[in-house]
C-alpha positions in Angstrom: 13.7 -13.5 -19.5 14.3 -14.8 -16.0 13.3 -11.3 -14.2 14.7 -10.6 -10.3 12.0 -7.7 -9.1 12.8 -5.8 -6.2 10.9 -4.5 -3.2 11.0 -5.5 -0.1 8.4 -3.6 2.0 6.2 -2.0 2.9 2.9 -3.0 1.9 1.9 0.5 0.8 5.6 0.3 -1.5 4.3 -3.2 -2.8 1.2 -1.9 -4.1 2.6 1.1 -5.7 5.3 -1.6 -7.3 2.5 -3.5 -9.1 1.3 -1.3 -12.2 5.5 -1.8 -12.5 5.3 -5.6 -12.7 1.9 -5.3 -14.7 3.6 -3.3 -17.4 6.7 -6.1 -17.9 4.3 -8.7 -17.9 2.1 -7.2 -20.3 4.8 -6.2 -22.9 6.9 -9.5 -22.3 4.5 -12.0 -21.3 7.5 -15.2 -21.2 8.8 -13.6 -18.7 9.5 -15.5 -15.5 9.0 -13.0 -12.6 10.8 -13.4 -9.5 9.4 -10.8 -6.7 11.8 -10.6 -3.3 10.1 -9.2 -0.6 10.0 -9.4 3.4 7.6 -11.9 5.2 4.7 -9.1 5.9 4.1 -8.7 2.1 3.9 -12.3 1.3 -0.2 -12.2 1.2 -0.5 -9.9 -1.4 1.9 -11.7 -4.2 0.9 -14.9 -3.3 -1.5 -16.5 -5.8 -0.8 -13.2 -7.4 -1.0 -13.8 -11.7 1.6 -11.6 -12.0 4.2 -13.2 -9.7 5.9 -16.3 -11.4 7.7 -16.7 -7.9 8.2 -15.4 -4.2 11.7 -15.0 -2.9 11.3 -14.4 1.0 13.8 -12.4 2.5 13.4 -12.6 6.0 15.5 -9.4 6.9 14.1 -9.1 10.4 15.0 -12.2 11.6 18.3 -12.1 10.0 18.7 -8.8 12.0 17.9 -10.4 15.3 20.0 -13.6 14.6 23.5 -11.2 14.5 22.5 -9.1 17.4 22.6 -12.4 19.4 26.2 -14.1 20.0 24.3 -17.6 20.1 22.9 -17.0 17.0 25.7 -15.2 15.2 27.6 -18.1 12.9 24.2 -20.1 12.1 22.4 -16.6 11.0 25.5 -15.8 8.9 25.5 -19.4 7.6 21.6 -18.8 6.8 22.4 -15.6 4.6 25.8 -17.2 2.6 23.0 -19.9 1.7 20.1 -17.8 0.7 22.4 -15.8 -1.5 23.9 -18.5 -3.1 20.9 -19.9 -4.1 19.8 -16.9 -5.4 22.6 -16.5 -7.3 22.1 -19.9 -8.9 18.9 -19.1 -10.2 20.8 -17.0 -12.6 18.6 -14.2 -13.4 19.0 -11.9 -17.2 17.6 -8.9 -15.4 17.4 -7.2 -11.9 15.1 -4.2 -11.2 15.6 -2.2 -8.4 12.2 -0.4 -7.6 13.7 0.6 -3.9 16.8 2.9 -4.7 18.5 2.1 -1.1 21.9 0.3 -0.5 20.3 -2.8 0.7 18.2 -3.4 -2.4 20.7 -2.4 -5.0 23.3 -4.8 -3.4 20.7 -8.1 -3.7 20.7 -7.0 -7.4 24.8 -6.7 -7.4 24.7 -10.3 -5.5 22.2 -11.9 -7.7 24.8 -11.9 -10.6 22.4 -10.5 -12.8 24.3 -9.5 -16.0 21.3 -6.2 -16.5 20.8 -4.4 -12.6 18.4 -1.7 -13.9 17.1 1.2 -11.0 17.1 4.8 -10.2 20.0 7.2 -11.0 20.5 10.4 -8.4 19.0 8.2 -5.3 20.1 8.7 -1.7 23.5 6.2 -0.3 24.7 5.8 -4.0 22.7 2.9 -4.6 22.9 3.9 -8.3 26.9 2.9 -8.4 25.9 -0.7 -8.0 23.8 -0.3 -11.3 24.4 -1.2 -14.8 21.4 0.6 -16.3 20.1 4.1 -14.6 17.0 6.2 -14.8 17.6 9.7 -14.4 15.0 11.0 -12.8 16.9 13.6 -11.2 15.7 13.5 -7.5 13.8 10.1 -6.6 12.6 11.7 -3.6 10.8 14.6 -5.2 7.5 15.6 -3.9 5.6 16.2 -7.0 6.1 12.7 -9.0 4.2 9.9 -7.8 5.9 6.8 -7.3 3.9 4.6 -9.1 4.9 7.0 -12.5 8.7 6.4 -11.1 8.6 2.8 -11.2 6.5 2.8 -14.5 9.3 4.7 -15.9 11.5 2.1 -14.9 9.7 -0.7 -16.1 9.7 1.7 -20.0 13.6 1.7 -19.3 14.0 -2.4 -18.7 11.4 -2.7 -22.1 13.9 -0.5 -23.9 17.0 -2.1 -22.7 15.2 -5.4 -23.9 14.5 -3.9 -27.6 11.4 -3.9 -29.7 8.4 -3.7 -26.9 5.9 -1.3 -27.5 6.6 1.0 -24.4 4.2 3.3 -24.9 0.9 0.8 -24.4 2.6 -0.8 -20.9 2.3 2.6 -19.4 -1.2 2.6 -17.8 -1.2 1.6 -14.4 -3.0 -1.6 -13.4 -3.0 -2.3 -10.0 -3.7 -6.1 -10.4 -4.2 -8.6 -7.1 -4.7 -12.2 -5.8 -8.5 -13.1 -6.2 -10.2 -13.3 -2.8 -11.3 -16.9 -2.1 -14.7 -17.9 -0.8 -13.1 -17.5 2.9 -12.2 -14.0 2.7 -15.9 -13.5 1.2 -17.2 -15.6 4.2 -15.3 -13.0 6.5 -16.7 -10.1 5.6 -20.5 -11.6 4.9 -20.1 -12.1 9.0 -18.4 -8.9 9.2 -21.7 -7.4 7.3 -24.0 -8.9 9.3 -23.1 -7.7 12.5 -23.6 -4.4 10.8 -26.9 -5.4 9.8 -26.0 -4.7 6.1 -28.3 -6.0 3.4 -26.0 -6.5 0.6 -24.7 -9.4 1.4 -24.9 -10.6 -2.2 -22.7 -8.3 -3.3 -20.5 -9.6 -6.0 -17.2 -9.9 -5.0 -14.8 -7.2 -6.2 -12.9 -8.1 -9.7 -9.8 -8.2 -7.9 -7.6 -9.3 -11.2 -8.0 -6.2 -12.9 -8.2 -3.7 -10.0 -11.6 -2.3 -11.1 -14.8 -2.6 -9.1 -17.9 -1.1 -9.8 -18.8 2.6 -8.9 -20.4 3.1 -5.7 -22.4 5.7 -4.2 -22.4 6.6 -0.4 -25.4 9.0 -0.5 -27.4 6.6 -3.0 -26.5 3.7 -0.2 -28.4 5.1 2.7 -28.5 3.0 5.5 -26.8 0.4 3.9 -24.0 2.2 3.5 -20.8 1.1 5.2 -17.3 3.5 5.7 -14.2 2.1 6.7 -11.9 4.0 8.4 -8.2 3.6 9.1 -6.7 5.3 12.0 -3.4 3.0 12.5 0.0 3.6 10.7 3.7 3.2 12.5 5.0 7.1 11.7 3.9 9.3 14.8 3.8 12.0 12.0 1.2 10.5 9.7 -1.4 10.3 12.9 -4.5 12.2 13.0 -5.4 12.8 16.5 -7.9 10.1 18.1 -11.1 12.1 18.8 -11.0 14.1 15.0 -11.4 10.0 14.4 -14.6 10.2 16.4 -15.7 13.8 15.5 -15.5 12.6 12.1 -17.5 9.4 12.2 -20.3 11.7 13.7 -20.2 13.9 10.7 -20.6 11.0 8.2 -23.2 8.9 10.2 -25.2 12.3 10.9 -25.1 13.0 7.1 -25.6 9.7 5.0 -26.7 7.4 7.8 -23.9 5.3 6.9 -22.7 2.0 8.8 -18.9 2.3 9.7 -16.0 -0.5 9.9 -12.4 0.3 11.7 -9.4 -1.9 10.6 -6.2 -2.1 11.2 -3.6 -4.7 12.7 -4.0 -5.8 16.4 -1.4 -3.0 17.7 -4.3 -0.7 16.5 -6.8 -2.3 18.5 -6.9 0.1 21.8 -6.7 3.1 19.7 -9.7 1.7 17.4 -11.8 0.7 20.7 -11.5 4.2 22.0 -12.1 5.7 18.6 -15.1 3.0 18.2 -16.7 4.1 21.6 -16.2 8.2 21.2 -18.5 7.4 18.0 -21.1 5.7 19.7 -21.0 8.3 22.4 -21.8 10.9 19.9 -24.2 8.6 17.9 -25.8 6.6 20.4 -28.1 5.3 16.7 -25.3 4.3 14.6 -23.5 1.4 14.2 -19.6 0.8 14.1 -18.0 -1.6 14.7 -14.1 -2.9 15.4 -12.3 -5.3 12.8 -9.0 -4.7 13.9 -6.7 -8.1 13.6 -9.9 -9.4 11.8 -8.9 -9.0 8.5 -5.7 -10.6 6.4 -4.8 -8.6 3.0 -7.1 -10.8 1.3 -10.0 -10.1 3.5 -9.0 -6.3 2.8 -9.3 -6.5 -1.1 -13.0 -8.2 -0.7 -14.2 -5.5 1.6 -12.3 -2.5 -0.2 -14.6 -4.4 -3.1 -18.1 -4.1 -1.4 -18.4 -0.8 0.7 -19.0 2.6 -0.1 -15.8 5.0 0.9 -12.7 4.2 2.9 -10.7 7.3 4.5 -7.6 6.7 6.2 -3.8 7.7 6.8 -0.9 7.1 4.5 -0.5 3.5 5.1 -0.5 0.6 3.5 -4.5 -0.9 4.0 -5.2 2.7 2.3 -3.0 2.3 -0.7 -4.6 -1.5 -1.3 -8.4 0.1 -1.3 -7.0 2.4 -4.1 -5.7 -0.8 -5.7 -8.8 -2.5 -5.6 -10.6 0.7 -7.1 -14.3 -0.4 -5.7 -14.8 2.8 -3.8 -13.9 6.5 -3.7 -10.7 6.4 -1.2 -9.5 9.7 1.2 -6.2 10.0 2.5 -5.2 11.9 5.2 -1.7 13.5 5.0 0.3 15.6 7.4 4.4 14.8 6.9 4.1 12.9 3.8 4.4 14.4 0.4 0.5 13.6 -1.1 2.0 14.7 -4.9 4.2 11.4 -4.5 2.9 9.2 -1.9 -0.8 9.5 -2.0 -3.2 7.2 -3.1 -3.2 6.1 -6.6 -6.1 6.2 -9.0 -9.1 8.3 -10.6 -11.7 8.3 -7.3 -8.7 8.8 -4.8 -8.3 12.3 -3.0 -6.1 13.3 0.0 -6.9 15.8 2.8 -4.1 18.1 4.3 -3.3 21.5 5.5 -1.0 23.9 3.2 2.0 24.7 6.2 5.1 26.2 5.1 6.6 23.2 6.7 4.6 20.4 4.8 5.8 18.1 3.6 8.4 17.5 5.5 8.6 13.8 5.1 9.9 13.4 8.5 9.0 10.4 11.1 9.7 13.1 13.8 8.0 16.5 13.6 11.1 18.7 13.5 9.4 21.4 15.0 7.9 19.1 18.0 4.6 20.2 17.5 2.7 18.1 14.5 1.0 20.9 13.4 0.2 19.8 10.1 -2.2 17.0 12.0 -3.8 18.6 15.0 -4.7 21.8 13.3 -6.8 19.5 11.0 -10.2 19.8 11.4 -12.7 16.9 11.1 -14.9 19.4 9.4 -12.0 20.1 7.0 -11.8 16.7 6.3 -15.1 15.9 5.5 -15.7 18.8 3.6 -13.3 17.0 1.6 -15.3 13.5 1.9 -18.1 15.1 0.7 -17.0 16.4 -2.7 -15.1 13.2 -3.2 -18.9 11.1 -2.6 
């Protein structure tokens, strides 16, 4: 079965998409699996053993091309050709894991004979479908997506007759192996932090499992990564919970702690990264943002102790890996559905009448659900989770 797998962004989505991919691949292992994403997610299929091949779509840049009259006919040209060619490739089965207009119609385009995705999803999506899942509303806050999109992998195994369904649905978050580079990052990383495990094992990355840690059994040699940065104004804790926080956990287990995030989170991480030394002048942070590529992520999330973060994608891939206990931090989005995914994952919110709204704007201008949430709160929460 030639296989046209569908989701685009973001890297959170991706990662919740895998168990999805893991289950086809499992049940129908001939099958050649064709993943269309955007540039940004590239990293985490490439070298991927569940990916067969990587279709980049790059939407962006398509977007830009139209909204300039220079670039108008050539962009337009660009996208005939890069659907044509996907159409050539003539594909048995499409699976839309997305549910919006924009996936739904590469499907239609593809010319797949099967376009399998969600019935009841926002823009009618659904009508461009051959094969639905009725899972009433796809939005719903109290089904987690990666259950949704293991559904829909059960549906495409049905559709495709004699599979043992039942055995594909346990979620495996599987990744790219880390190469000796991404190890040889974070060894550096470690030693500016004066960490002594340095021989570490790398994380076993193919099968999403690493081995239990324990923060108050690591001491001194324990390391936290935090991750302030995310894109949605109402996902954002506020910037000095960040360093009230990292006091709280340095004061309690001694513990070393690591910020990451991309280099628009740098300023934010510096002033985050210098409240905590304030308050600990004896502990020792440091600041990896723009350090680290997704494949320096999955070795780290495979050697240290606890990662806490937003709802954003970096998060989601520590829950992936599976090497540490992982905290999210929620205030607009629904936890039941978008939280992090796995047995020593938790999230951390408050219980407002307004939450969650699953808004990128507070609709009552005030982000409640954030800045009344304590640092003590959240650590509270840390600590039963360690």
């Amino acid at each position: 079965m030639r296989l046209l797998f569908i989701r685009l962004s973001a890297l959170g989505d991706v990662v919740h998409a895998l168990p999805a991919a893991a289950a086809i691949k499992k049940a129908l292992p001939d099958t050649k699996l064709s993943w269309i994403a955007e540039p940004p997610q590239m990293e985490l299929l490439r070298d991927n053993p569940l990916v067969d091949e990587i279709i980049e779509m790059p939407k962006s840049a398509w977007v830009s091309g139209l909204k300039n009259p220079r670039d108008f006919l050539s962009t337009q040209v660009e996208i005939f050709k890069f659907f044509s060619k996907l159409r050539a490739k003539k594909f048995d089965v499409a699976i839309d894991l997305q549910g919006l207009m924009k996936s739904a119609l590469i499907g239609y385009i593809s010319g797949a004979p099967i376009r399998i995705g969600y019935g009841g999803t926002r823009e009618r999506a659904d009508l461009l479908y051959t094969h639905r899942l009725e899972v009433g509303d796809f939005r719903a806050f109290d089904r987690h997506v990666v259950d949704l999109h293991l559904q829909l992998s059960e549906r495409l195994l049905t559709i495709q007759g004699g599979s043992d369904v039942e055995s594909s649905a346990r979620a495996e978050f599987i990744l790219p192996p880390p190469k000796i580079s991404n190890r040889e990052n974070i060894d550096n990383l470690f030693s500016e932090l004066s960490v002594h495990n340095l021989d570490a094992p790398p994380v076993q990355s193919e099968t999403g499992g690493g081995a239990a840690k324990s923060l108050a059994a690591a001491g001194k040699n324990g390391v936290v990564v935090m991750i302030p940065g995310t894109t949605w104004e109402t996902k954002i804790w506020p910037l000095e919970k960040w360093g009230e926080l990292g006091e709280l956990i340095i004061n309690r287990f001694g513990s070393r702690v690591i910020l990451v995030g991309g280099p628009s989170d740098t300023a934010n991480n510096v002033i985050i990264k210098e409240d905590i030394e304030r308050r600990c002048p004896d502990g020792t942070v440091r600041d990896a943002s723009g350090r680290t590529s997704i494949s320096d992520l999955i070795e780290l999330f495979g050697r240290v102790d606890l990662v806490v973060g937003l709802d954003t994608g970096p998060l989601h891939l520590a829950a992936a890996v599976a090497g540490c206990p992982v905290l999210a931090i929620h205030g607009a989005t629904p936890w039941g559905r978008n939280g992090p995914y796995g047995e020593r994952c938790a999230t951390v919110h408050l219980e407002l009448s307004c939450q969650p709204c699953f808004k990128r704007v507070c609709p009552l201008g005030t982000k409640e659900c954030l800045t009344e949430l304590s640092a003590r709160h959240v650590f509270e929460q840390l600590e039963e989770l360690v």
